[in-house]
C-alpha positions as CSV (number, residue, x, y, z in Angstrom):
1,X,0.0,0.0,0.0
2,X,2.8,2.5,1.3
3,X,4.6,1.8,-2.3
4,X,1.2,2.9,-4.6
5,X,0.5,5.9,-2.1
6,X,4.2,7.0,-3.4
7,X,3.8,5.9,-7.2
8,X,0.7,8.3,-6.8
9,X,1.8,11.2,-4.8
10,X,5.8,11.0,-4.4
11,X,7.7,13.9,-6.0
12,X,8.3,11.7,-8.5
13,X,5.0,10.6,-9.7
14,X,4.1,14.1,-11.8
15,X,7.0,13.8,-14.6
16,X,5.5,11.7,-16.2
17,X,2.8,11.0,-14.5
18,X,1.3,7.9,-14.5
19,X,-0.3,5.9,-17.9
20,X,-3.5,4.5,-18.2
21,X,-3.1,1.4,-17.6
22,X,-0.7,2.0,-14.3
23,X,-4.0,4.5,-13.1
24,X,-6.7,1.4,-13.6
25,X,-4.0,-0.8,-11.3
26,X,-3.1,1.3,-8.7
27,X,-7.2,2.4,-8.3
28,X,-7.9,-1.5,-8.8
29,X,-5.1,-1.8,-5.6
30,X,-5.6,1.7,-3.7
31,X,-9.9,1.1,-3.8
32,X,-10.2,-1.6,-1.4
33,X,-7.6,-0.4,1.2
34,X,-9.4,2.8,1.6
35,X,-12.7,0.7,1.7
36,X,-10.9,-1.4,4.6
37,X,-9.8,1.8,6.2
38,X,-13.3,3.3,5.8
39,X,-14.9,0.7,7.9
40,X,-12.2,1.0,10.5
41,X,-12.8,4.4,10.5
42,X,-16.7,4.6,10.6
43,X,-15.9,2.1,14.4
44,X,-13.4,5.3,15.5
45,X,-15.3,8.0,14.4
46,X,-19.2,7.5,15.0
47,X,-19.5,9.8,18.2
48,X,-17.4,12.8,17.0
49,X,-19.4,14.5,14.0
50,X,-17.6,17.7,13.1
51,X,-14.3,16.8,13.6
52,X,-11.6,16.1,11.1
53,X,-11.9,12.4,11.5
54,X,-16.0,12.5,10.4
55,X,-15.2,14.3,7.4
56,X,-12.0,12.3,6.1
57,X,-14.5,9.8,6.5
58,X,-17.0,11.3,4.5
59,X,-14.3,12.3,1.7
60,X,-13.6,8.5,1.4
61,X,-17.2,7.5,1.6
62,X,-17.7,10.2,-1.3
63,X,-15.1,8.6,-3.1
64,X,-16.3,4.7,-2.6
65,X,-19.9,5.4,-4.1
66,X,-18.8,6.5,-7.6
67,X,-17.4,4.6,-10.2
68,X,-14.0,5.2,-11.1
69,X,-13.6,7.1,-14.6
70,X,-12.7,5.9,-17.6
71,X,-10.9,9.4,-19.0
72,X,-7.3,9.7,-18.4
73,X,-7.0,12.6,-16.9
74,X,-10.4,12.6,-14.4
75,X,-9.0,9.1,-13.1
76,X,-6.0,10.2,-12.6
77,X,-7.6,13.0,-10.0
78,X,-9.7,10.2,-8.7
79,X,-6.6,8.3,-8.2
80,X,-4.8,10.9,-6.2
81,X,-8.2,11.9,-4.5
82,X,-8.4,8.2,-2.9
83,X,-4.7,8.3,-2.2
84,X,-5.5,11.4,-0.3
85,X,-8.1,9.9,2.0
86,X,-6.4,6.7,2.0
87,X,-3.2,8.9,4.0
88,X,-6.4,10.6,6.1
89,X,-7.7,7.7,7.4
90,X,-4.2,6.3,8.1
91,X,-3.8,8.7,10.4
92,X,-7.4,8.3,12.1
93,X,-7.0,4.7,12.5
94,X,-3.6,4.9,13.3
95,X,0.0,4.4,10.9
96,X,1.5,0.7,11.3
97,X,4.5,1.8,10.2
């Protein structure tokens, strides 16, 4: 997980950034961890609306309900929108690194 949150938002994954094909894979691997880290989450969070936590978790819910897309460049924002909340609700539910 740690290695596709860098392919997508290290320093050196904007020249070049990222093909098709390597923005279908890392959503295909990135998706489900922050699905995983949304239910974690959602058992942290429930009693604090308003706080940070409650809307990282709403970003990522935001996120789960659509349908990646198919354009290059709108799923590569996607891409780096889930990465974003995927590094969000790592720090909710707490880093194993």
């Amino acid at each position: 997980m740690y290695e596709d949150l860098e392919a997508v938002l290290g320093e050196h994954a904007v020249h070049p950034p990222p093909g098709a094909d390597e923005i279908r894979e890392l959503t295909r691997r990135l998706v489900p961890v922050l699905r995983q880290l949304a239910d974690t989450a959602r058992l942290l969070v429930s009693a604090g609306t308003g706080t940070e936590a409650h809307r990282a978790l709403g970003r990522a819910r935001d996120l789960l309900i659509v349908a990646p897309p198919s354009d290059p460049l709108p799923a590569l924002v996607y891409l780096r929108r889930v990465a974003l909340a995927t590094l969000d609700l790592l720090e909710f539910t707490g880093d194993p690194r």
